[in-house]
DSSP file (Angstrom, degrees, kcal/mol; ACC not computed):
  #  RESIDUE AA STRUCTURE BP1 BP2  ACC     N-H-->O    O-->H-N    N-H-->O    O-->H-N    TCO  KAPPA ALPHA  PHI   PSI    X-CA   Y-CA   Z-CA
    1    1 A X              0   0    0      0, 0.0     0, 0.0     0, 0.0     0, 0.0   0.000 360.0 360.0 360.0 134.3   74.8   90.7   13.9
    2    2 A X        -     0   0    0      1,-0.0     2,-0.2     0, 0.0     0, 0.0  -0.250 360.0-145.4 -52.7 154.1   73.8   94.6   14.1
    3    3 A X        -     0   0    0      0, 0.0     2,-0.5     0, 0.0    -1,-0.0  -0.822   7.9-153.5-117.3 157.0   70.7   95.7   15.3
    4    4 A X        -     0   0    0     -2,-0.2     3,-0.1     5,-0.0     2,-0.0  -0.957  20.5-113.0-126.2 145.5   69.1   98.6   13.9
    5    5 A X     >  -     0   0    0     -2,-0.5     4,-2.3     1,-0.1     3,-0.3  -0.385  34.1-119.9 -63.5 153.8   66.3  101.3   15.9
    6    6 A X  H >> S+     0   0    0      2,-0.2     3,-2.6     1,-0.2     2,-1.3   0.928 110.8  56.4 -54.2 -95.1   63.2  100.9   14.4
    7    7 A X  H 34 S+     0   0    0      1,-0.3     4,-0.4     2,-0.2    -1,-0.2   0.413 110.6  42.3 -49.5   1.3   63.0  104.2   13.5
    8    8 A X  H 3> S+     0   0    0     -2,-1.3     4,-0.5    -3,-0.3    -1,-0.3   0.649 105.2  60.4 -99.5 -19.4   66.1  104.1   11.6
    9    9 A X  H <X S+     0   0    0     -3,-2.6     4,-0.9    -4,-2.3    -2,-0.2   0.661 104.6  54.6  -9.1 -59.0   65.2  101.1   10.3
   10   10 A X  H  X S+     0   0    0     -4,-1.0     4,-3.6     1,-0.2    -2,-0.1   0.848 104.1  55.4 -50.7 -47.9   62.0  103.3    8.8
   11   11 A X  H  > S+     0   0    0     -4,-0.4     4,-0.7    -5,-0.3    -2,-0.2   0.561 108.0  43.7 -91.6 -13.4   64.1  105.7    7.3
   12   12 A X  H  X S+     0   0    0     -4,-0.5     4,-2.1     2,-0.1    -1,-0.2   0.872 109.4  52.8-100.5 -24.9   66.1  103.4    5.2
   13   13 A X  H  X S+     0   0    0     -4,-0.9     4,-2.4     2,-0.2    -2,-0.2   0.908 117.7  39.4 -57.9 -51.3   63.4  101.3    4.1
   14   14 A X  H  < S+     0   0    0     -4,-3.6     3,-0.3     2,-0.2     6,-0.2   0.988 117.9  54.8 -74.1 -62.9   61.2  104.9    2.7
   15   15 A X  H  < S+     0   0    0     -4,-0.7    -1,-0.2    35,-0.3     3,-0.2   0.690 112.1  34.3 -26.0 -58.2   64.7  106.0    1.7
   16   16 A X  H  < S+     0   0    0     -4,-2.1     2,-0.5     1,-0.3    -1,-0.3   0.920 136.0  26.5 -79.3 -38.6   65.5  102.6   -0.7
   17   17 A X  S  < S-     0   0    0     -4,-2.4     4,-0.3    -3,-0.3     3,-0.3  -0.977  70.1-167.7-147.1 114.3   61.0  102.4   -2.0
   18   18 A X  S >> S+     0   0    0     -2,-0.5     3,-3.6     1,-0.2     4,-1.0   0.945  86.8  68.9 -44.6 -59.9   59.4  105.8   -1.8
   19   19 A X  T 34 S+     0   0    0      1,-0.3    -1,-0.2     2,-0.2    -5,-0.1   0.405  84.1  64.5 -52.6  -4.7   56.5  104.3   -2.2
   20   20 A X  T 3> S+     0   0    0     -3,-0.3     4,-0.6    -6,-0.2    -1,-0.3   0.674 107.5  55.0 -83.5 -33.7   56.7  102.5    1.8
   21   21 A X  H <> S+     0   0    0     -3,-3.6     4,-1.7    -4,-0.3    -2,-0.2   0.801 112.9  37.5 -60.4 -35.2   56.6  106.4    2.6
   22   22 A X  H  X S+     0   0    0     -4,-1.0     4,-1.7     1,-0.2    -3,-0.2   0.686 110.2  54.3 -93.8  -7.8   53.4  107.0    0.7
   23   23 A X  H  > S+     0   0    0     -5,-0.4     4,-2.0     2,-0.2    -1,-0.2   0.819 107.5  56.9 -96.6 -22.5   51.6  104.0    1.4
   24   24 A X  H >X S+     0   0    0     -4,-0.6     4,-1.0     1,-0.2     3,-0.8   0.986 113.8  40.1 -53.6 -46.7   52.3  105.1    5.5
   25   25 A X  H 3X S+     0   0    0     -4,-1.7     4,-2.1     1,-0.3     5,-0.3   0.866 114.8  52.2 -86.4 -28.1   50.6  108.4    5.1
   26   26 A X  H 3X S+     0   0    0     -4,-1.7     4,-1.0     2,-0.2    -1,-0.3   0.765 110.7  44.7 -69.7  -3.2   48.1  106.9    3.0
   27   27 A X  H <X S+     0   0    0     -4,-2.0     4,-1.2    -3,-0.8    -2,-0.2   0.532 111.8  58.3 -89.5 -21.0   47.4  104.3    5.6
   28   28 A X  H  X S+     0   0    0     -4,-1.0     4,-1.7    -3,-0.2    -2,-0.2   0.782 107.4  43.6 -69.1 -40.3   47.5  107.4    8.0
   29   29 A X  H  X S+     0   0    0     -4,-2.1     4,-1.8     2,-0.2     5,-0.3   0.917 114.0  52.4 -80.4 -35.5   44.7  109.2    6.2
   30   30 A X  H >X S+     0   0    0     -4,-1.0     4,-0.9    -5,-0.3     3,-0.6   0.944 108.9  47.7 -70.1 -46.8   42.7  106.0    5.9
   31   31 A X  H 3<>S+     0   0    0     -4,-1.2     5,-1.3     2,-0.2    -1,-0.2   0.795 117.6  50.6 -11.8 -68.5   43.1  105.3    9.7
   32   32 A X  H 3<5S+     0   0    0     -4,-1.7     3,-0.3     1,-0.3    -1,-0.2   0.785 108.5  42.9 -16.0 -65.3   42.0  108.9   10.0
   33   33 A X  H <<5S+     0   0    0     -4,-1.8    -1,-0.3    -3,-0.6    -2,-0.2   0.602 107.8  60.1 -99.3 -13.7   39.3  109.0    8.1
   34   34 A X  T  <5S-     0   0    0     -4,-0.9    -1,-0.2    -5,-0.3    -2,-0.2  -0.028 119.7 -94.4-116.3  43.9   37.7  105.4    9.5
   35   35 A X  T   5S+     0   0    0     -3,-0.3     2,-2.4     1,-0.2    -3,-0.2   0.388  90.5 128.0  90.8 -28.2   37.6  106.7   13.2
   36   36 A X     >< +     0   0    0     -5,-1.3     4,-3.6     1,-0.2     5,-0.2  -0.256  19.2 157.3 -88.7  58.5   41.0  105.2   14.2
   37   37 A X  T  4 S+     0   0    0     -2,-2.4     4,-0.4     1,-0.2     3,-0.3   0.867  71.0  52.8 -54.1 -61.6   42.6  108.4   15.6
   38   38 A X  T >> S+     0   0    0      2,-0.3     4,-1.8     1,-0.3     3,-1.3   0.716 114.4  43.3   9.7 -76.2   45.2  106.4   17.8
   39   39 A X  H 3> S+     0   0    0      1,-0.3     4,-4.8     2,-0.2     3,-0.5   0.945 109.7  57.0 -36.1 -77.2   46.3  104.5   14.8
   40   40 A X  H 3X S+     0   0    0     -4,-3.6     4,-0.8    -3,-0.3    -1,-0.3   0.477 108.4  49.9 -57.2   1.1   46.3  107.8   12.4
   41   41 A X  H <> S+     0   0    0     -3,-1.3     4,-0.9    -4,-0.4    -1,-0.2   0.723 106.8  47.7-115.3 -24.8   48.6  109.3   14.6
   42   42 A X  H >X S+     0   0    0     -4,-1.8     4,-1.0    -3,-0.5     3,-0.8   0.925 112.2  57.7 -58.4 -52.9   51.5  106.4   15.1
   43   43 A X  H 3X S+     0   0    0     -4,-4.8     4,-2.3    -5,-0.3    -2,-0.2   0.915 107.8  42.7 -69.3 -29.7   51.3  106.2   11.5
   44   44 A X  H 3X S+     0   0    0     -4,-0.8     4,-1.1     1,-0.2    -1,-0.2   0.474 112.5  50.9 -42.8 -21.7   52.2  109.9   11.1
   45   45 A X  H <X S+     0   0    0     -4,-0.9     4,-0.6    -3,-0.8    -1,-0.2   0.334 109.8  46.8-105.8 -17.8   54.6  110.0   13.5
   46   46 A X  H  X S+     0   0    0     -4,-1.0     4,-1.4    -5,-0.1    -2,-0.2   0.872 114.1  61.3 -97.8 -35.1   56.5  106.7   11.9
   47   47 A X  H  X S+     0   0    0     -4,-2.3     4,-4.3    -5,-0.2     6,-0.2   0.939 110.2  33.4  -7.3 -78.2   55.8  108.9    8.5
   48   48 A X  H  <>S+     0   0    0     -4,-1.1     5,-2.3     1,-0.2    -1,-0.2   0.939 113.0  54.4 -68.4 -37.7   57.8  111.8    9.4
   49   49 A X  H  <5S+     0   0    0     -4,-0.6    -1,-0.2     1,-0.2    -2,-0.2   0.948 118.0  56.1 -64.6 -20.0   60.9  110.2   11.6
   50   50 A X  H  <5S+     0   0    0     -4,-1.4   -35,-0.3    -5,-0.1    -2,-0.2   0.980 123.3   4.5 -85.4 -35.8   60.8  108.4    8.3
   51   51 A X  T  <5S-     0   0    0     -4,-4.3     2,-1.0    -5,-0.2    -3,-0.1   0.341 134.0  -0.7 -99.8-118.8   61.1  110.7    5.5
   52   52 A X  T  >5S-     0   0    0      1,-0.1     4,-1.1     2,-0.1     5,-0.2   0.159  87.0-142.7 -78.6  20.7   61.7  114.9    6.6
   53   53 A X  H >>< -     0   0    0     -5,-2.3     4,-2.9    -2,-1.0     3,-1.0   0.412  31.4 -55.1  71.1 150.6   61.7  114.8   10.2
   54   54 A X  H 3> S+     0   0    0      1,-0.3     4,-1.1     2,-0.2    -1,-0.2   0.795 129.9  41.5 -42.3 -50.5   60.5  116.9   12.4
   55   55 A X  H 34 S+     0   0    0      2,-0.2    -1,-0.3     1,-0.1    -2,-0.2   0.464 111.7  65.2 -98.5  15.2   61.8  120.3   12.0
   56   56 A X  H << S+     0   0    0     -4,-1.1     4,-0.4    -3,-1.0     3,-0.3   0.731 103.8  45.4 -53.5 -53.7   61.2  119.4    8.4
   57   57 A X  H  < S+     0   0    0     -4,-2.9     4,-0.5     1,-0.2     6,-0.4   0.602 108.4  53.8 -80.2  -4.7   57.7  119.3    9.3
   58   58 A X  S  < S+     0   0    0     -4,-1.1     5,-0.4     2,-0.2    -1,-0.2   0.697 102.7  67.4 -72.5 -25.7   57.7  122.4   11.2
   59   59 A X  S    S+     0   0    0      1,-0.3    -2,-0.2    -3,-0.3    -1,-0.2   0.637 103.1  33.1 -67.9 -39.6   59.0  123.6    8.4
   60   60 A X  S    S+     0   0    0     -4,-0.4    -1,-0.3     1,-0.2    -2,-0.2   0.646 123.7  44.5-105.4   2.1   56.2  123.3    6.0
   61   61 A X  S    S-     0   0    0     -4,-0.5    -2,-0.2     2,-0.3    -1,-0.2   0.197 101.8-120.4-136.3  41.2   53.4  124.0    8.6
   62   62 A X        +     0   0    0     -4,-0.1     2,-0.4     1,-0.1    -3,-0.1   0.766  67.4 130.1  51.0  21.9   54.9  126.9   10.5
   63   63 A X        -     0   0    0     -5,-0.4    -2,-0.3    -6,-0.4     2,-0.2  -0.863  62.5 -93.7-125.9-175.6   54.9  125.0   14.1
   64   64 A X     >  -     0   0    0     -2,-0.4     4,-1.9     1,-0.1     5,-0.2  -0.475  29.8-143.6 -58.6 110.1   57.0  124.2   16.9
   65   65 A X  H  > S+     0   0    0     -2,-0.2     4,-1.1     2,-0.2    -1,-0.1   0.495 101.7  53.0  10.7 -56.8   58.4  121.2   16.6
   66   66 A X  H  > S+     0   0    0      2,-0.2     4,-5.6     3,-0.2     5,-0.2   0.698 110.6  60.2 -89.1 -44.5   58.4  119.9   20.0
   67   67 A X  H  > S+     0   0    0      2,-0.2     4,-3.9     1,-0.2    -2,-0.2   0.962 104.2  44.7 -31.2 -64.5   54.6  120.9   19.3
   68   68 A X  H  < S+     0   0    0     -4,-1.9     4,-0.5     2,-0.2    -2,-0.2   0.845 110.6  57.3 -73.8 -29.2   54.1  118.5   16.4
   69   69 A X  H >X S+     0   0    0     -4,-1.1     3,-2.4    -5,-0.2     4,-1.2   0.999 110.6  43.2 -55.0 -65.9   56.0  115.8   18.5
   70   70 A X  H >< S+     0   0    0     -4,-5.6     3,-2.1     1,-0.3     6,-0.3   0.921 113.0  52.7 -27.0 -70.1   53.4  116.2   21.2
   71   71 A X  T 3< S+     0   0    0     -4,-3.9     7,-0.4     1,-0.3    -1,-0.3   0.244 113.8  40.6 -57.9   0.3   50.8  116.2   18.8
   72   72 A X  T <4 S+     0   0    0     -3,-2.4    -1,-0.3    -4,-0.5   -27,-0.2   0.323  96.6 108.8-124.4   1.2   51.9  113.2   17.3
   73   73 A X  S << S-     0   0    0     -3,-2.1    -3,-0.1    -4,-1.2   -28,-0.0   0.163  87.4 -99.3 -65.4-174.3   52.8  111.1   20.6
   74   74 A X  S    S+     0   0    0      1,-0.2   -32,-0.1   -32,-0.0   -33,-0.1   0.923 127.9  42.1 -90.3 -40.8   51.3  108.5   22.1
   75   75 A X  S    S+     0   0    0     -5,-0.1    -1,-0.2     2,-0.0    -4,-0.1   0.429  89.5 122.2  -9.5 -37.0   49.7  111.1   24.5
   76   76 A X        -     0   0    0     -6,-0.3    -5,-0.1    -7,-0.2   -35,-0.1  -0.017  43.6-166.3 -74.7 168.6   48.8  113.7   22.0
   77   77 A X        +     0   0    0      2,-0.0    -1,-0.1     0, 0.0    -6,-0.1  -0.350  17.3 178.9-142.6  48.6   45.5  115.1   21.4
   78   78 A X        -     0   0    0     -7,-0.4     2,-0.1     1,-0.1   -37,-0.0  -0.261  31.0-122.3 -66.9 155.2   45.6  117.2   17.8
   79   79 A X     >  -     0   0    0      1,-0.1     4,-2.8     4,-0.0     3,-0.4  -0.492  30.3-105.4 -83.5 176.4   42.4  118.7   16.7
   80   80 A X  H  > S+     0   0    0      1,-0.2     4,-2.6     2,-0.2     5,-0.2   0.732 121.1  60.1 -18.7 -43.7   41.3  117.4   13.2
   81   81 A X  H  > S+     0   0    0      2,-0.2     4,-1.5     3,-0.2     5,-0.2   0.851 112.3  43.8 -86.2 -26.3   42.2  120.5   11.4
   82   82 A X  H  > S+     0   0    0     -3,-0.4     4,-2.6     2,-0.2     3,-0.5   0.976 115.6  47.1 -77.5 -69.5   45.8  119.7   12.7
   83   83 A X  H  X S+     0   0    0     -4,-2.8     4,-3.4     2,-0.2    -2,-0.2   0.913 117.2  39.9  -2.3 -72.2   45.5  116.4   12.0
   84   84 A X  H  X S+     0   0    0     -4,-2.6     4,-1.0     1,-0.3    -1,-0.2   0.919 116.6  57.7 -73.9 -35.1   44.0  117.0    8.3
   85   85 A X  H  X S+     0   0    0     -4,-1.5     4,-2.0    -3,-0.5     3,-0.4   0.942  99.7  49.5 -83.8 -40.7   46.5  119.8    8.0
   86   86 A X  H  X S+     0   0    0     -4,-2.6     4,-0.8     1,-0.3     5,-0.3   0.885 110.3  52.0 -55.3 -36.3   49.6  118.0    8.6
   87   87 A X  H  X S+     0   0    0     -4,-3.4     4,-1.7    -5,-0.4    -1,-0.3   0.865 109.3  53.4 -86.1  -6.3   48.7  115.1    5.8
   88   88 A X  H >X S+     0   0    0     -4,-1.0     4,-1.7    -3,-0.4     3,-0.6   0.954 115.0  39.9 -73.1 -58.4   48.0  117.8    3.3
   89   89 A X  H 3< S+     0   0    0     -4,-2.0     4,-0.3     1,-0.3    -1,-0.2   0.535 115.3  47.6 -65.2  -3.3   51.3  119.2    4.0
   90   90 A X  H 3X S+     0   0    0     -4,-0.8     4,-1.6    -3,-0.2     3,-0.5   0.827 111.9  49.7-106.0 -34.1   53.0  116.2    4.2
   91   91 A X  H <<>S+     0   0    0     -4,-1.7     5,-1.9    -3,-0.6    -2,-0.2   0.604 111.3  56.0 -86.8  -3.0   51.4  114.7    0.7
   92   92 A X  T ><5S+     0   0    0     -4,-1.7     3,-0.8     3,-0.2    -1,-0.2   0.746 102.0  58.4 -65.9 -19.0   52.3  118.1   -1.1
   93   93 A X  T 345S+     0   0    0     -3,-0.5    -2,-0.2    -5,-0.3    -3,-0.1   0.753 108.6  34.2 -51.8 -53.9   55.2  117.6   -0.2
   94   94 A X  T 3<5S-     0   0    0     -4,-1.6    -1,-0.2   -72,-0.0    -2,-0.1   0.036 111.5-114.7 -87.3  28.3   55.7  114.7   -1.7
   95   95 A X  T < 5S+     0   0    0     -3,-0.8     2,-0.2     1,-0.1    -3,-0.2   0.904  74.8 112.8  25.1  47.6   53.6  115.7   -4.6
   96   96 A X      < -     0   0    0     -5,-1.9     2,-0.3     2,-0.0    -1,-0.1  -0.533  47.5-153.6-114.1-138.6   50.6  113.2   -4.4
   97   97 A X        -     0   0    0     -2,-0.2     2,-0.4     2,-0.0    -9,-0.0  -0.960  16.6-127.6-179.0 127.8   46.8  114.0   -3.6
   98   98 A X        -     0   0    0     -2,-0.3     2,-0.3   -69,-0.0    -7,-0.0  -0.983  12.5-158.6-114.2 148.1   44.2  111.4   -1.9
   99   99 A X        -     0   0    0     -2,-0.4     2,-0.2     2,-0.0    -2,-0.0  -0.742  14.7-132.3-141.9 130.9   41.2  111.0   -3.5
  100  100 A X        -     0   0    0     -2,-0.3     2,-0.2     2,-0.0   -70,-0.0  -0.587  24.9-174.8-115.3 162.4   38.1  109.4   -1.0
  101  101 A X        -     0   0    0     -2,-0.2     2,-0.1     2,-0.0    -2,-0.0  -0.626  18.9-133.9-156.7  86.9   36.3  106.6   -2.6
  102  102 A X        -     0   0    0     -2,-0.2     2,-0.2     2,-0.0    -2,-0.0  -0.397  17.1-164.0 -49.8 129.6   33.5  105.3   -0.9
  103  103 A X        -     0   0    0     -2,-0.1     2,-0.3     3,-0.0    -2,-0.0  -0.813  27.3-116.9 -92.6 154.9   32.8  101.2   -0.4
  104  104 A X        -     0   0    0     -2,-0.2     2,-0.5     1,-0.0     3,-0.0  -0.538  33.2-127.5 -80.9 136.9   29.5   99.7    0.6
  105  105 A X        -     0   0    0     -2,-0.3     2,-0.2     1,-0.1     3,-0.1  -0.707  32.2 -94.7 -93.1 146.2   30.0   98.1    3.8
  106  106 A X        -     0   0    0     -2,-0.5    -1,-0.1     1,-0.1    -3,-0.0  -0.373  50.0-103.0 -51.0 119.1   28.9   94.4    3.9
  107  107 A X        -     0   0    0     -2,-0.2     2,-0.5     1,-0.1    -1,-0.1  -0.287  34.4-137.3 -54.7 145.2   25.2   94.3    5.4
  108  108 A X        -     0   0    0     -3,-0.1     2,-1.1     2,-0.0    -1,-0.1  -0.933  14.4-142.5 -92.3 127.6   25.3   93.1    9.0
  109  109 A X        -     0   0    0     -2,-0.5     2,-0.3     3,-0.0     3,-0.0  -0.656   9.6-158.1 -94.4 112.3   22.6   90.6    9.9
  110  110 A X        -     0   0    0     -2,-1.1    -2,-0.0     1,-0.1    -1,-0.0  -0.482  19.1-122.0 -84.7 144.8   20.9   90.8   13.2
  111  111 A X              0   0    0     -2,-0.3    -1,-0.1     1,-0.2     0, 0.0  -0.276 360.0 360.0 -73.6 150.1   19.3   87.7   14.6
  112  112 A X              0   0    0     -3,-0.0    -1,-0.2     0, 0.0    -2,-0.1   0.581 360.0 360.0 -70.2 360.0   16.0   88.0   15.4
């Protein structure tokens, strides 16, 4: 039986349900946005090999390549504003938009 790479693997799965692309990056912004930089940045980086690549994404945010690969490694250290700027550019891209929604977090009880 074939094996397939992961990451091509990725790219045929967003290929065949768009929506496995949008739900990464929204799962990237959520990740993001609830502390879990580590997290938000694996999922961005399986995002992009999946759908436009890298020099795709260089493409819409006027950097290096090699840059946004750093910056998206396991290594990398993007600021926020690189971070936050790369899902904007990657969900215009695909014409959505996120929308924040607060939940009430479940009270924690401390023992006395």
């Amino acid at each position: 039986m074939p094996t397939m790479l992961y990451s091509e693997a990725l790219k045929t799965v967003a290929a065949r349900k768009p929506a496995f692309a949008r739900h990464l990056l929204e799962d990237a912004a959520n990740a993001l946005l609830n502390g879990e930089v580590d997290e938000a940045r694996a999922l961005l980086r399986a995002h992009v090999n999946a759908t436009i690549g890298f020099e795709g994404l260089a493409r819409l945010t006027g950097k290096n390549p090699k840059s946004l690969m750093r910056m998206l490694g396991p290594n990398g250290s993007p600021t926020a504003v690189h971070l936050i700027g790369i899902i904007s550019h990657l969900a215009h891209s695909q014409g959505v938009h996120f929308k924040v929604q607060l939940e009430p977090q479940a009270e924690t009880v401390v023992p006395a």
